[in-house]
MARDOGU-549009 format. One line per 3 residues: for each residue x, y, z of N, C-alpha, C, CB. Coordinates in pm, whole numbers, plus 50000, padded with zeros to 5 digits. Each point is the difference from the previous one (the first is absolute). Glycine has a CB too. Layout:
REM MARDOGU-549009
X,Y,Z,X,Y,Z,X,Y,Z,X,Y,Z  ...
END
This chain:
REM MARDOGU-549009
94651,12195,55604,49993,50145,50003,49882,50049,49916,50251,50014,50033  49688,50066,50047,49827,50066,49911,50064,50113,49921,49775,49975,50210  50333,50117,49851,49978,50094,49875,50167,50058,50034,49669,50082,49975
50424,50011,49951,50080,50000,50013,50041,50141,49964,49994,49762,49997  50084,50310,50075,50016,50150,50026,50084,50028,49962,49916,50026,50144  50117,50066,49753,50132,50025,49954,50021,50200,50029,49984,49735,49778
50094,50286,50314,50044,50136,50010,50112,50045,50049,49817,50013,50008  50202,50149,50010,50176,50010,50000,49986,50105,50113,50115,49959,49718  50008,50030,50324,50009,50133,50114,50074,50138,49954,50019,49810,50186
49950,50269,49920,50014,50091,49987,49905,50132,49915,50187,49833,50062  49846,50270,49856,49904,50079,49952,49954,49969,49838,50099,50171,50185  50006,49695,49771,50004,49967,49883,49918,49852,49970,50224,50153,49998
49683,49796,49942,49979,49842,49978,50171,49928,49906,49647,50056,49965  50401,50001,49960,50088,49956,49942,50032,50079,49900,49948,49813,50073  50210,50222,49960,50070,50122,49919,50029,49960,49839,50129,50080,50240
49899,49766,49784,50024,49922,49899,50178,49931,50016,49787,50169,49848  50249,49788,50063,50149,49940,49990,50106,50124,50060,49934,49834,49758  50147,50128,50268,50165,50094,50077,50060,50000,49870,50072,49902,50278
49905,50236,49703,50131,50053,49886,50150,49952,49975,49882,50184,50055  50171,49823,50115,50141,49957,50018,49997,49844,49958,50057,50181,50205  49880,49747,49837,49981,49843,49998,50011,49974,49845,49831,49967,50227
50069,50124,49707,49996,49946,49860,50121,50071,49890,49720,49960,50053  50335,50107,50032,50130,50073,49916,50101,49899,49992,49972,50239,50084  50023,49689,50023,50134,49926,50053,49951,49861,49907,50069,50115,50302
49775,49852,49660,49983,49903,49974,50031,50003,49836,49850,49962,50220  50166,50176,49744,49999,50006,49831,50190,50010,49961,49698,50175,49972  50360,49799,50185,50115,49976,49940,50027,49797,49949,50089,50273,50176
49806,49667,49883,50011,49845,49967,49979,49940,49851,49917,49992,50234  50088,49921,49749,50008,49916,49886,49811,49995,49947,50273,49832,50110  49765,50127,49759,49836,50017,49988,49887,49859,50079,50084,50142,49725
49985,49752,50309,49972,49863,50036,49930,50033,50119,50194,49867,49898  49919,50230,50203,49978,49986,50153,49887,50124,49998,50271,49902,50115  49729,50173,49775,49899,50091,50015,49839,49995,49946,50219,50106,50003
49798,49741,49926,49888,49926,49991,49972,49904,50100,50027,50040,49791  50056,49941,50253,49994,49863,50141,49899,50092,50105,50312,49860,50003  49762,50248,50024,49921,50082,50114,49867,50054,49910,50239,50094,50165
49728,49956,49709,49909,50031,49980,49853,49889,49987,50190,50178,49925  49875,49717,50041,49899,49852,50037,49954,50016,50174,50168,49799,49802  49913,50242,50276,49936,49977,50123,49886,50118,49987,50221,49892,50150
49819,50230,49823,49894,50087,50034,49863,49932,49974,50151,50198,49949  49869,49772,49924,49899,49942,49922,49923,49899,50100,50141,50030,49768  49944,49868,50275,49930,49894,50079,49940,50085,50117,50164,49788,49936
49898,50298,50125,49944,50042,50136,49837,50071,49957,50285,50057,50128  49713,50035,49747,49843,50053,49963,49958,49881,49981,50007,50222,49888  50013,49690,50047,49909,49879,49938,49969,49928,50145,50125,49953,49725
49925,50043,50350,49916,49918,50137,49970,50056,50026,50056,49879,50080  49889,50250,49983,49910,50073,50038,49886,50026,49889,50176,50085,50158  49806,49913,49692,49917,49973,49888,49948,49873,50057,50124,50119,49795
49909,49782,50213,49977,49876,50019,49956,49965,50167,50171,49967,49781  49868,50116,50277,49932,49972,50142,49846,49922,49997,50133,50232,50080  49808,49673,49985,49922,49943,50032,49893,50062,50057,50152,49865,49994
49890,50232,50109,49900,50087,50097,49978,50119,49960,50066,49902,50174  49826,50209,49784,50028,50137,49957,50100,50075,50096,49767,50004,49895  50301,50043,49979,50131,50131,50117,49933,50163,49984,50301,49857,49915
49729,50213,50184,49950,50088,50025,50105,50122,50031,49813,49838,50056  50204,50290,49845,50124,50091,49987,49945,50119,50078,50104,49921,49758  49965,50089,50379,49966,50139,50071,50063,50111,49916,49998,49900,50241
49986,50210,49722,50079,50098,49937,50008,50098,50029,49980,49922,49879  50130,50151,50214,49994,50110,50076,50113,50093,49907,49924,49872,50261  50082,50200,49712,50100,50124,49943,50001,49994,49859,50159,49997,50190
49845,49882,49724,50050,49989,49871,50039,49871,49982,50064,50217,49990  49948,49736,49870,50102,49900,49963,50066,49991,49868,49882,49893,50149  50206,50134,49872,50103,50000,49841,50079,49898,49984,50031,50219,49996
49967,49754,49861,50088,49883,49924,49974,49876,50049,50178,50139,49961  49885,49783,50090,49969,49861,50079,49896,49993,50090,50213,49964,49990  49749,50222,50071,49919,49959,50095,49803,49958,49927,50216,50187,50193
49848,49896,49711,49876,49971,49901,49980,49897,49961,50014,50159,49933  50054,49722,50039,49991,49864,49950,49946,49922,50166,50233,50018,49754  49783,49999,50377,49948,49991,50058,49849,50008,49998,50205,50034,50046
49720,50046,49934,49873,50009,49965,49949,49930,49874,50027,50195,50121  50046,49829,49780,49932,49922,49908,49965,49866,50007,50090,50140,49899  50017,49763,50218,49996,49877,50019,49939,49997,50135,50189,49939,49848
49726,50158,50182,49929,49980,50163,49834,49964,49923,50172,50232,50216  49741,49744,49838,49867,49969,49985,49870,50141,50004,50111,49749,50118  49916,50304,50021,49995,50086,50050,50068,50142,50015,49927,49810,50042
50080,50297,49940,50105,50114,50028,49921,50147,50087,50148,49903,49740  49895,50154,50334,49917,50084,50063,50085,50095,50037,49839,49852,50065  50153,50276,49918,50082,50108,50029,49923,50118,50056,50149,49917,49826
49930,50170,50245,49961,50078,50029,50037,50142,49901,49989,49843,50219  49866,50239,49748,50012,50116,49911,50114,50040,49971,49829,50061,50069  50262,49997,49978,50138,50095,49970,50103,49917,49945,49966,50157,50192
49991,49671,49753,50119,49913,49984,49992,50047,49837,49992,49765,50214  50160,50188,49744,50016,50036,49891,50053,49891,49896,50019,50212,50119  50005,49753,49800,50061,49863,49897,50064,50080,49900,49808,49802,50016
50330,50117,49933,50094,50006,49918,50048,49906,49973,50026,50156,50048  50002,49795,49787,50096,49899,49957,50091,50100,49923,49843,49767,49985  50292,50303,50109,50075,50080,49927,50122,49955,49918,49913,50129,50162
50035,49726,49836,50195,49888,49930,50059,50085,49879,49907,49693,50011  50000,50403,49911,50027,50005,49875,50049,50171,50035,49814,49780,49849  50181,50320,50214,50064,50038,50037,50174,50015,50053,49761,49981,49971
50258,49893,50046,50161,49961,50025,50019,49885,49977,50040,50130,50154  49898,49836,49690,50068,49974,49912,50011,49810,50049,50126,50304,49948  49779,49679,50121,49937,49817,50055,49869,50028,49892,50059,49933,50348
49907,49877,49737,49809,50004,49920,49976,49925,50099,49961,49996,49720  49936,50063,50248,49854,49904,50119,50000,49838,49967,49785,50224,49979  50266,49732,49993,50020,49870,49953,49914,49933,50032,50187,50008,49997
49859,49882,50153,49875,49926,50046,49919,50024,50043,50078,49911,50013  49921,50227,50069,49859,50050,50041,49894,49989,49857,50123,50189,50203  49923,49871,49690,49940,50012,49851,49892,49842,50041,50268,50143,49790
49763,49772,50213,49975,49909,49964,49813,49968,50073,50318,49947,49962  49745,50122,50195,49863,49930,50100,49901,50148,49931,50133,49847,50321  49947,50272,49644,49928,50139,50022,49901,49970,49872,50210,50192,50120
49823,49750,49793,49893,50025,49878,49895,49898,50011,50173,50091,49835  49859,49796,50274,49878,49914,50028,49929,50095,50093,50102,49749,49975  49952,50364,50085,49958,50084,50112,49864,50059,49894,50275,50071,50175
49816,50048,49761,49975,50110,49964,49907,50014,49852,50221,50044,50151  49895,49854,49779,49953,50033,49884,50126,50044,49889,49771,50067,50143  50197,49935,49734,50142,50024,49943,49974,50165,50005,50065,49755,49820
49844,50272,50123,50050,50163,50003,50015,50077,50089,49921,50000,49857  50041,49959,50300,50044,50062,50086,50113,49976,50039,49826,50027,50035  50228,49843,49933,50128,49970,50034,50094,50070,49929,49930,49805,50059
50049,50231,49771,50060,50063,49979,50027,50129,50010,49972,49844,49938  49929,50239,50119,49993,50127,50047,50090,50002,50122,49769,50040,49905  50253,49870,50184,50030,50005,50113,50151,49929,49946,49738,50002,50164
50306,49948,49765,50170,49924,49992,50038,50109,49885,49983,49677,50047  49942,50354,49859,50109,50100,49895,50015,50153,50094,49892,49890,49708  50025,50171,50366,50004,50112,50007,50065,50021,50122,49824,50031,49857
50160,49877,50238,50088,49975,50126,49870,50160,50099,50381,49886,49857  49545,50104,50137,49892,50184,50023,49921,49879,50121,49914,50225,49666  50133,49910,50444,49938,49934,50110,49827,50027,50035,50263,50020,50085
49649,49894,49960,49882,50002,50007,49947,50021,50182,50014,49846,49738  49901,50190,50300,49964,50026,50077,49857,49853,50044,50127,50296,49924  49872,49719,50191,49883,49907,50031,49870,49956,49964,50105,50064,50114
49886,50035,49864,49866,49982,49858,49976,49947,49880,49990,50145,50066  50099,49923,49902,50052,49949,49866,50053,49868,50007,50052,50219,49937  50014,49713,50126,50040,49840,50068,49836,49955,49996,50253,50041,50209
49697,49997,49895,49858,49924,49958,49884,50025,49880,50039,49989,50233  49978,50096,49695,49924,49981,49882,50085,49897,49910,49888,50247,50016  50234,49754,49960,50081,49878,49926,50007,49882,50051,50122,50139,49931
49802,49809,50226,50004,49898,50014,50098,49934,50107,49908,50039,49788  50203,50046,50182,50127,49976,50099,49963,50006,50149,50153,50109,49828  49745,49964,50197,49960,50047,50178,49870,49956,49972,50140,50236,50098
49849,49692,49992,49813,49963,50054,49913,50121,50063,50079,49752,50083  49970,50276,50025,49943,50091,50089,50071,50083,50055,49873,49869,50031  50093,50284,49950,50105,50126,50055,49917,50014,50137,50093,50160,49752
49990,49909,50319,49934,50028,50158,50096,50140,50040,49937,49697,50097  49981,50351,50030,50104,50114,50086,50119,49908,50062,49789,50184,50088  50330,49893,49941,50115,49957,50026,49963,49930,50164,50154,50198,49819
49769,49862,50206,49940,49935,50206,49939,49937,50004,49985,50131,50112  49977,49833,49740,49903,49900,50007,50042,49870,49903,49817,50196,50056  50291,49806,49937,50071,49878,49911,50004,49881,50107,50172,50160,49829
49840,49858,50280,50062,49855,50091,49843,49926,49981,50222,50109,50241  49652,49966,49824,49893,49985,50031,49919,49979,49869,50049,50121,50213  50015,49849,49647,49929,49996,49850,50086,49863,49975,49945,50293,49894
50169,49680,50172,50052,49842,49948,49945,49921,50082,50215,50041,49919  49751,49995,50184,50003,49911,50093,49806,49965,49990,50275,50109,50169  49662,50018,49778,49862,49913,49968,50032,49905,49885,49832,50194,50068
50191,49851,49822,50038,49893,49903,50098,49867,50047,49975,50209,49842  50103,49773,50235,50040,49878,50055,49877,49931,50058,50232,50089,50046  49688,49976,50075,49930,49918,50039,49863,49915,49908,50108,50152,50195
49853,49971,49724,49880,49906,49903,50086,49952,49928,49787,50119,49975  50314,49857,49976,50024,49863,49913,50046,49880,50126,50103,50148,49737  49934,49885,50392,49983,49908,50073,49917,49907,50034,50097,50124,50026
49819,49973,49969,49854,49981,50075,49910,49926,49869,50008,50255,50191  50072,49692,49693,49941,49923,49881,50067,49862,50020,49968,50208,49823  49955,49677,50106,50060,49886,49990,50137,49981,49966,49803,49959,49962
50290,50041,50093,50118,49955,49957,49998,49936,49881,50055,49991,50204  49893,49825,49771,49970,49958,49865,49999,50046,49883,49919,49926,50113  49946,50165,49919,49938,50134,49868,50090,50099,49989,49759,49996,50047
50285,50043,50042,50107,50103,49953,50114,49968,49928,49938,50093,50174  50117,49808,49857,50130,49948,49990,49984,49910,49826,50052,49977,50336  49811,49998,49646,49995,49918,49877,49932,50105,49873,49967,49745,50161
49961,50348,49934,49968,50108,49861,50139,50082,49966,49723,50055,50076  50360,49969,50062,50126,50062,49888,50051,49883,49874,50116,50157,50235  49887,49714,49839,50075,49899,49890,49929,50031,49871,50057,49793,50165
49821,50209,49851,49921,49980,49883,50021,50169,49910,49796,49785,50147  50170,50296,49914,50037,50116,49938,50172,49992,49937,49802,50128,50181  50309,49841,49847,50135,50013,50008,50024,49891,49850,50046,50057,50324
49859,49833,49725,50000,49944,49862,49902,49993,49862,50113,49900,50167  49820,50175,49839,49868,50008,49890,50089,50167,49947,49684,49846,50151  50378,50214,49907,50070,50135,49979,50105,49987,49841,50006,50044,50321
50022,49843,49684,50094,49949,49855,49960,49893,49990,50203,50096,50004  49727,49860,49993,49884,49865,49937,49908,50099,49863,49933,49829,50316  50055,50052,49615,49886,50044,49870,49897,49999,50050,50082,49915,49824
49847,50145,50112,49812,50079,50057,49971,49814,50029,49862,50308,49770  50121,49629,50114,49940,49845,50018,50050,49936,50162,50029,49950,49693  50119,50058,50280,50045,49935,50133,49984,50053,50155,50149,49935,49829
49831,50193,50116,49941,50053,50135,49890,49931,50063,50062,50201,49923  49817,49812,49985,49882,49987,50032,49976,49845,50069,49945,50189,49807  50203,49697,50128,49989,49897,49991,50048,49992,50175,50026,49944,49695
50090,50112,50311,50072,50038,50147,49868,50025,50077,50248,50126,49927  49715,50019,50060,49890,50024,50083,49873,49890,50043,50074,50218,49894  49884,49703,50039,49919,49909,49982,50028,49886,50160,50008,50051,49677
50101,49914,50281,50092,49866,50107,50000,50051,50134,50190,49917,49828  49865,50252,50198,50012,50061,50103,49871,50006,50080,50182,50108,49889  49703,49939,50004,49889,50004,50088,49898,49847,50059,50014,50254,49858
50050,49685,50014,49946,49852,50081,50023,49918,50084,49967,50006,49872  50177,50065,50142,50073,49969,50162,49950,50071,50135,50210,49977,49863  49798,50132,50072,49959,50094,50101,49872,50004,50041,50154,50113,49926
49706,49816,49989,49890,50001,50082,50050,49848,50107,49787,50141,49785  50317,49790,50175,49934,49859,50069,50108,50000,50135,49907,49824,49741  50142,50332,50274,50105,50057,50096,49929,49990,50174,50106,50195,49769
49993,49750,50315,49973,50006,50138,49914,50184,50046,50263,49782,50032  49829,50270,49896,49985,50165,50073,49895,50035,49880,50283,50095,50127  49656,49854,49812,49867,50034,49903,49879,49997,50080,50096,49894,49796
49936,49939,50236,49875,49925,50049,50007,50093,50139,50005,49710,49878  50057,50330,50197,49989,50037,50135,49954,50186,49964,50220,49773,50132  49820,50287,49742,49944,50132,49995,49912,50038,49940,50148,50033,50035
49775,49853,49899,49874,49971,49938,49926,49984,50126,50070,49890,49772  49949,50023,50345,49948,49940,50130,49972,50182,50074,50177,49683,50025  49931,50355,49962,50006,50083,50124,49921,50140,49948,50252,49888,50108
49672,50102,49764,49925,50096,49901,49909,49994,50052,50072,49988,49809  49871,49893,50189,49863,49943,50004,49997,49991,50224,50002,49802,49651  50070,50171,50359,49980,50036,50139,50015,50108,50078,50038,49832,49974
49999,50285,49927,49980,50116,50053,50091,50018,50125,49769,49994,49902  50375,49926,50045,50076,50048,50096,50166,50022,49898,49828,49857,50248  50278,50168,49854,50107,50065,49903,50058,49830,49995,50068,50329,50081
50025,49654,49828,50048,49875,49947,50136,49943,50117,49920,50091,49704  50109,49816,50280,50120,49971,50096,50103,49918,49921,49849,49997,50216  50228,50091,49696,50135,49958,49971,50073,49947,49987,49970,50061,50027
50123,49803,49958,50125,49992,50083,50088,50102,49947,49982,49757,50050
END
């Protein structure tokens, strides 16, 4: 898989968690309410960990969970009128694991602007903090993912797939070990099938051929 699409139907990207669900869940034991909170956890962390860049359509908004969605996408793209909220602290939850991917997102002080105050932000404001890549018109959201799908398609699989590794891990690596990481990656990567063929296809003045 070259790249991987994450979006929701209807007028919302993601409302976030079911109130009823989690009422019923705060009548359980504290064990089973860590048992289920480990999964959430695992389900953001594989999509953090995805192999291929993921890519977050964002049509209406996204609150609470739907926001931890983005933080663990690569990519995020919304259309103007969308809006973001982490309102947990409002009724008396916390942003818990989202907390976790959002401040590798965001940053701590935006994170904390955005988990103590529960104060919803508008699309703009998502992309000056980092959270949103690129805002667009609402008619023009299908036709703004779908260019961004194709040029990262339309890139080496290899290179793509090994500069996220390399970025994902030099991200909590020491400055030294980075550089040391970075070093190995690129000496692989010049002596790479899809190098030698887009180095070739430079110099021949034609477009490269993939697998």
């Amino acid at each position: 898989m070259k790249v991987a699409l994450i979006q929701g139907e209807g007028d919302i990207f993601c409302a976030g968690g079911d109130l009823r669900w989690m009422k019923e869940k705060g009548q359980l034991e504290y064990n089973e309410n860590l048992s289920d909170a480990k999964k959430l956890a695992k389900m953001y962390e594989s999509i953090w960990n995805f192999p291929s860049p993921v890519v977050a359509k964002v049509q209406g908004g996204a609150f609470g969970g739907g926001v931890g969605f983005l933080a663990v996408s690569d990519i995020s793209i919304c259309e103007k009128n969308a809006k973001f909220r982490t309102p947990e602290v409002k009724i008396g939850l916390i942003p818990a694991v989202i907390s976790v991917f959002l401040l590798r997102k965001i940053g701590m002080s935006n994170l904390k602007f955005l988990a103590l105050t529960g104060k919803e932000i508008d699309a703009f404001e998502a992309q000056k903090i980092g959270l949103i890549n690129i805002v667009c018109e609402k008619d023009e959201l299908d036709k703004k993912v779908d260019e961004i799908i194709e040029e990262i398609k339309s890139n080496s699989s290899y290179a793509v797939r090994k500069t996220k590794e390399l970025i994902m891990k030099i991200f909590d690596s020491s400055f030294s070990c980075s550089l040391d990481l970075a070093s190995h990656f690129l000496a692989e990567a010049r002596a790479s099938k899809d190098a030698n063929e887009g180095i070739s296809a430079f110099f021949e003045k034609r477009k490269p051929k993939f697998d």
